[in-house]
N, C-alpha and C positions, 0 to 999 in steps of 0.2 A: 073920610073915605079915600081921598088922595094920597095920604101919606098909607095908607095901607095897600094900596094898589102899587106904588112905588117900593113897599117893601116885598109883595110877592113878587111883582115884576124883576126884581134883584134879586131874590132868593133863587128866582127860576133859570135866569143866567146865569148864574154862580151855579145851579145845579148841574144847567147843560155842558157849561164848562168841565167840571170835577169828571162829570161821570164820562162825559165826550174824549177827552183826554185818559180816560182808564179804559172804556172802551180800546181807542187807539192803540195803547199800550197792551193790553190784552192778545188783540188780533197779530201787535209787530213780533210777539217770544217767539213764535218758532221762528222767524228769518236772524234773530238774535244772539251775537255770539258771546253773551252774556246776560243771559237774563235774567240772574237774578240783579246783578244791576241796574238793568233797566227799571226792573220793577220797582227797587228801593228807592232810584232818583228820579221817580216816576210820583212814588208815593210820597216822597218831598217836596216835591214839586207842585204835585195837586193840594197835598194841607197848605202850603205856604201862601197858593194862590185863595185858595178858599178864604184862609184866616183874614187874609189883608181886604178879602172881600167883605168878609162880617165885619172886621173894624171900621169900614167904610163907612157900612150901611149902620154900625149901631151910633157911626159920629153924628147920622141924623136923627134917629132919637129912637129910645126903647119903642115906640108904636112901629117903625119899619123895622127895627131886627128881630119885633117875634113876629113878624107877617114874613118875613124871609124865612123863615120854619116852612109851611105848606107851598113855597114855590122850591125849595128847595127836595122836598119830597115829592110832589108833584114831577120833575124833573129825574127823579131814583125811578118812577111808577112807568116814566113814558120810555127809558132804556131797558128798563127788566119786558116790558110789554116789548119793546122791537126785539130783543136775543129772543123773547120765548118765539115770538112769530117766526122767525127766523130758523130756529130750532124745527119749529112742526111742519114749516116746509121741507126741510132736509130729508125729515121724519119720512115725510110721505113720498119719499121719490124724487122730488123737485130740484131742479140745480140752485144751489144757493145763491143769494145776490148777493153780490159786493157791499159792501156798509155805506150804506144811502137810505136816505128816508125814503117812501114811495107814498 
């Protein structure tokens, strides 16, 4: 039970990471005076870190790197949920908040 707790626990940091940093990257293009390079050494950046994160995790053994699968989606589910929230306040009038958890 340990070694799977340790592989979503690692999936879900490696999630927040990837998707944290695209987030970031997303909100900087318009102050950007390049952005599609951003975006490209953005998106190099995020697999290179991702990949050396799953060889970390698979060096501890195939039971943590398929349990790093639902922390790592887990992690897709809680940034798509904060843009939509984010999104339906706009929607309704509301002044946007800054990219902060609340």
């Amino acid at each position: 039970m340990g070694r799977v707790l340790l592989g979503v626990a690692s999936g879900l940091v490696l999630g927040l990471l990837f998707f944290g940093a695209l987030w970031w990257t997303v909100r900087g293009l318009p102050r950007s005076g390049r952005p599609a390079f951003r975006m490209g050494m953005s998106f190099l950046l995020r697999i290179a870190l991702l990949g050396l994160g799953l060889f970390l995790v698979a060096r501890l053994g195939r039971v943590e790197l398929i349990s790093a699968v639902p922390g790592l989606l887990a992690a897709r589910v809680a940034f798509v949920e904060r843009v939509r929230v984010g999104r339906g306040r706009a929607a309704a009038g509301e002044a946007p908040k800054e990219a902060r958890w609340s």
